[in-house]
Biotite code that builds the C-alpha atoms (Angstrom):
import biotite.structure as struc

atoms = struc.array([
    struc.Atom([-36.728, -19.976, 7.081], chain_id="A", res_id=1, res_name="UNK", atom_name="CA", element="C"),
    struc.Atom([-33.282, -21.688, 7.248], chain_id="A", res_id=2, res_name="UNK", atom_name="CA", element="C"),
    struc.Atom([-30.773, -20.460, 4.484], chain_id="A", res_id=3, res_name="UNK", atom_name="CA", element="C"),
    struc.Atom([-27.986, -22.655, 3.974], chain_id="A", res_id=4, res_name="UNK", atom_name="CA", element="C"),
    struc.Atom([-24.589, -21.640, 2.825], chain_id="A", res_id=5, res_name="UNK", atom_name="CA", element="C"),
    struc.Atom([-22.386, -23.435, 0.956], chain_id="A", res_id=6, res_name="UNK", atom_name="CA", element="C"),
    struc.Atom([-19.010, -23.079, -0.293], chain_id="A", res_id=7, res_name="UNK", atom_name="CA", element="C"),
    struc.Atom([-19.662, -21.758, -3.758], chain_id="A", res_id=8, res_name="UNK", atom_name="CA", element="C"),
    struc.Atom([-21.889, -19.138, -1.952], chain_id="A", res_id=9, res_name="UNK", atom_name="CA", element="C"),
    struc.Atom([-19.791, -16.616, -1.346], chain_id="A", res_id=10, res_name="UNK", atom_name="CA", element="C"),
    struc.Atom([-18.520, -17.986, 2.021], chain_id="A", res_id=11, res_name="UNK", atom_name="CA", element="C"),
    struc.Atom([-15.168, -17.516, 2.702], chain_id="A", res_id=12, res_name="UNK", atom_name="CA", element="C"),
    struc.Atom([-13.136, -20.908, 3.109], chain_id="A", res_id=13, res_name="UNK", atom_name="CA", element="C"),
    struc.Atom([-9.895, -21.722, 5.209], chain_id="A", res_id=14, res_name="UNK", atom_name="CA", element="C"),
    struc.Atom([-7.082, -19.246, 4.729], chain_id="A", res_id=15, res_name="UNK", atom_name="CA", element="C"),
    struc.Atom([-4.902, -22.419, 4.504], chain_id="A", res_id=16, res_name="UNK", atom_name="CA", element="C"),
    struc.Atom([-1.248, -20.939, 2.602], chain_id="A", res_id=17, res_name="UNK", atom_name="CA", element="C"),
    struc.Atom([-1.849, -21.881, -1.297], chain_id="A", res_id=18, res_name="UNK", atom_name="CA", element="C"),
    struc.Atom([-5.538, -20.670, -1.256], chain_id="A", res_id=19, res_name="UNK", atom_name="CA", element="C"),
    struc.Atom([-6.573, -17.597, -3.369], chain_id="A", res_id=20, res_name="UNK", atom_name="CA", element="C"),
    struc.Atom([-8.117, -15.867, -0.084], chain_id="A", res_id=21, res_name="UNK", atom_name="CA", element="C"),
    struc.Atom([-4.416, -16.032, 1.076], chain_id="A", res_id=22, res_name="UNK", atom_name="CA", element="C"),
    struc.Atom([-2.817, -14.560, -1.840], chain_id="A", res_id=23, res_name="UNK", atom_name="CA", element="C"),
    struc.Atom([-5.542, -12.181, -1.840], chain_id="A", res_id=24, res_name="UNK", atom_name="CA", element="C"),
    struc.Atom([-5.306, -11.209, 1.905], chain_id="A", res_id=25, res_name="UNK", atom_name="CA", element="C"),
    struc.Atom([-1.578, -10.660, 1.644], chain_id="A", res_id=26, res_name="UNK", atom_name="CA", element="C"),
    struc.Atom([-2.262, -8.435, -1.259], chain_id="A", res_id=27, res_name="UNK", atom_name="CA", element="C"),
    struc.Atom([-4.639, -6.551, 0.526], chain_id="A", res_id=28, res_name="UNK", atom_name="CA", element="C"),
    struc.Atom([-2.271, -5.723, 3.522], chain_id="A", res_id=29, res_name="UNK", atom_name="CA", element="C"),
    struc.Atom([0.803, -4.915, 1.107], chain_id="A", res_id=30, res_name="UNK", atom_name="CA", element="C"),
    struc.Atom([-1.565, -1.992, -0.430], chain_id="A", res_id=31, res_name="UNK", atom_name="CA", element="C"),
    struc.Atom([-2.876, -1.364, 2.694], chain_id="A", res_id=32, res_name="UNK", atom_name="CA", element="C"),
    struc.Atom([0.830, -0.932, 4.289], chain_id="A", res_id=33, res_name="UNK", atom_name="CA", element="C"),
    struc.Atom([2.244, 1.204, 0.981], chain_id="A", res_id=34, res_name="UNK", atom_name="CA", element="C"),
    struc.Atom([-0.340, 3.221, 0.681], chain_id="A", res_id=35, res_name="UNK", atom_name="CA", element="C"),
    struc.Atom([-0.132, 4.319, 4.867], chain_id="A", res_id=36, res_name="UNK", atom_name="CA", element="C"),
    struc.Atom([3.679, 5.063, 4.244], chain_id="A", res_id=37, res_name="UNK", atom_name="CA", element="C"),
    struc.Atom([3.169, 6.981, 0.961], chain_id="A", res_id=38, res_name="UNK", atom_name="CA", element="C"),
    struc.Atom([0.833, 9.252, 3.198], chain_id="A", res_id=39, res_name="UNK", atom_name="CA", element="C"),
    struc.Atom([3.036, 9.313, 6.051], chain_id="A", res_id=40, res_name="UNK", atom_name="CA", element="C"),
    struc.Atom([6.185, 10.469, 3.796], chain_id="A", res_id=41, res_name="UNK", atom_name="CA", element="C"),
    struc.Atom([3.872, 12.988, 1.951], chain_id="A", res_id=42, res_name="UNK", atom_name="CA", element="C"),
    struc.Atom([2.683, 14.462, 5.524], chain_id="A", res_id=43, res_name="UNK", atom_name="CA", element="C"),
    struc.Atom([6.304, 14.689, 5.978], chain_id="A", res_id=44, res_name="UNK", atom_name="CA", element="C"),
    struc.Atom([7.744, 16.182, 2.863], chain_id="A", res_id=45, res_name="UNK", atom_name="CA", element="C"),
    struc.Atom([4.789, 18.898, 2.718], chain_id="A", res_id=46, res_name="UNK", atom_name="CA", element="C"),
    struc.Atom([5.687, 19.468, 6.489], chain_id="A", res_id=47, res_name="UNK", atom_name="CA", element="C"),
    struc.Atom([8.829, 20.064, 5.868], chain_id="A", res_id=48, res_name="UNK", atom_name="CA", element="C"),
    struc.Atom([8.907, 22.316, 2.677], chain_id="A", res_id=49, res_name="UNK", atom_name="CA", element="C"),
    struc.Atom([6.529, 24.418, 4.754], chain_id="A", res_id=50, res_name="UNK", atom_name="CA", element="C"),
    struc.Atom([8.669, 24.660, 7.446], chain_id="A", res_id=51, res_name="UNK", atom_name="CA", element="C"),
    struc.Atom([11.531, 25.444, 4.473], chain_id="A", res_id=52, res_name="UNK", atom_name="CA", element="C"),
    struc.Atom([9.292, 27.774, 3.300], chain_id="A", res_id=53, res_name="UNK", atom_name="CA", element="C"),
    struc.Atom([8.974, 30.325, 6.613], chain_id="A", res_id=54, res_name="UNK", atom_name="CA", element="C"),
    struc.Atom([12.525, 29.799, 6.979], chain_id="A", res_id=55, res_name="UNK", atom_name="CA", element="C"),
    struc.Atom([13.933, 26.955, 9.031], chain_id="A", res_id=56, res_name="UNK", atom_name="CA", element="C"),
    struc.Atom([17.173, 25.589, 7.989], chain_id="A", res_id=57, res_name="UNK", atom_name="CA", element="C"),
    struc.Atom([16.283, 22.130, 7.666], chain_id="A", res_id=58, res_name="UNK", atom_name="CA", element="C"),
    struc.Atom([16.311, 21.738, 3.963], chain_id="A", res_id=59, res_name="UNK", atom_name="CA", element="C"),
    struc.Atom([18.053, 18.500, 4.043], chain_id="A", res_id=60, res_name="UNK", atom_name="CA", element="C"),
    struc.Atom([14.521, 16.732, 5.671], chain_id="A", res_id=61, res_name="UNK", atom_name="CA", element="C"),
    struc.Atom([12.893, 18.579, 2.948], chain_id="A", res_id=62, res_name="UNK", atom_name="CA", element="C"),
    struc.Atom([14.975, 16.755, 0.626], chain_id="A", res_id=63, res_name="UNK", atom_name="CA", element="C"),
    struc.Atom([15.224, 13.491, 2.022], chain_id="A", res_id=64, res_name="UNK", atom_name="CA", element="C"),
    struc.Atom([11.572, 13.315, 2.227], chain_id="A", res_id=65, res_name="UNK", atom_name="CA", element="C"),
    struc.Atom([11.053, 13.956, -1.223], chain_id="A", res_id=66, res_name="UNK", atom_name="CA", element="C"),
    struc.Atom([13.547, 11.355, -2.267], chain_id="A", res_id=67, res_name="UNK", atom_name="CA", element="C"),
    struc.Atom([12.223, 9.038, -0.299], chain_id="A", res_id=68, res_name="UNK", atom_name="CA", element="C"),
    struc.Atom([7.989, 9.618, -1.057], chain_id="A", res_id=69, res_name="UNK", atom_name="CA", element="C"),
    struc.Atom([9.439, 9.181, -5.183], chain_id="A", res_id=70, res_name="UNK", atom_name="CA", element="C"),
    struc.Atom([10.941, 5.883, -4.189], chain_id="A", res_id=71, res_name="UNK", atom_name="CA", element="C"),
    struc.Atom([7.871, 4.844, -2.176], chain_id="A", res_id=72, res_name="UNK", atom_name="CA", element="C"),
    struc.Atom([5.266, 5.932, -5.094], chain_id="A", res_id=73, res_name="UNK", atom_name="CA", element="C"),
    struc.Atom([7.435, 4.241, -7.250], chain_id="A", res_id=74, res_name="UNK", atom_name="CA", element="C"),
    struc.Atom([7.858, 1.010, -5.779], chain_id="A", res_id=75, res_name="UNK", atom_name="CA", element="C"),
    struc.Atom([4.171, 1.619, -5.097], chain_id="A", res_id=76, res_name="UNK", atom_name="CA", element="C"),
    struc.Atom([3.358, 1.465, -8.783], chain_id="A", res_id=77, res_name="UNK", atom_name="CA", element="C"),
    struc.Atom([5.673, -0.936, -9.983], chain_id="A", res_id=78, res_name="UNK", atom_name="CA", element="C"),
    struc.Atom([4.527, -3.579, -7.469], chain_id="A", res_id=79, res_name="UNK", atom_name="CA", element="C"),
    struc.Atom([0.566, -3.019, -8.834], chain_id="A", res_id=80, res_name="UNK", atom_name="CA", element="C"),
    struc.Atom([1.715, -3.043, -12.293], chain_id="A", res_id=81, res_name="UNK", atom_name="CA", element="C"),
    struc.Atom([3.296, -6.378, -11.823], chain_id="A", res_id=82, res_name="UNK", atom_name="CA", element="C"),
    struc.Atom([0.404, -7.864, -9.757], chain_id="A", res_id=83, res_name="UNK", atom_name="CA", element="C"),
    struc.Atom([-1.883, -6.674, -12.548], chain_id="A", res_id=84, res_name="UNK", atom_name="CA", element="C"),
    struc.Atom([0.037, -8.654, -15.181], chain_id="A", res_id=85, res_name="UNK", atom_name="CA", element="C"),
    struc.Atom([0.203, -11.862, -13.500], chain_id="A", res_id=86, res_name="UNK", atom_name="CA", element="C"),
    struc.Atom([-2.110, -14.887, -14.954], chain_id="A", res_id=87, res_name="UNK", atom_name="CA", element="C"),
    struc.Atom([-4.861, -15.625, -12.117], chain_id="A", res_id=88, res_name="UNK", atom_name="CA", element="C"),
    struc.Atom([-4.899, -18.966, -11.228], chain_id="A", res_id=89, res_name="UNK", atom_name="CA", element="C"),
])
């Protein structure tokens, strides 16, 4: 048996700029790449509040991670919000 595809199959088509598998890839690595450094700056401001915690003077780390994970999550959300609220095309 031969099964043909076509292109309203499901097949994925060029990912020529102006397609919607373009916008959609570029969306996907933006998440992809916010959500790595929300975890990396949460790793890092856990890390260092424990390491505040037994004692280590480095309380300045602790809050420059903090600042920077509630800019990250924010600019996190914000950017979803306003993907969500566009008009598909």
């Amino acid at each position: 048996m031969e099964v043909s595809r076509t292109q309203q199959g499901g097949e994925l088509g060029d990912l020529e700029p102006g397609t919607r598998q373009r916008a959609a890839l570029r969306a996907r690595v933006i998440d992809i790449s916010s959500l790595a450094l929300c975890v990396v700056l949460a790793l890092w401001a856990v890390w260092s509040i424990v390491g505040l915690a037994r004692g280590a003077t480095g309380w300045a780390y602790s809050a420059v991670a903090c600042t920077l994970l509630a800019v990250a999550v924010t600019a996190r959300t914000v950017g979803i919000r306003r993907r969500s609220l566009r008009p598909t095309r």
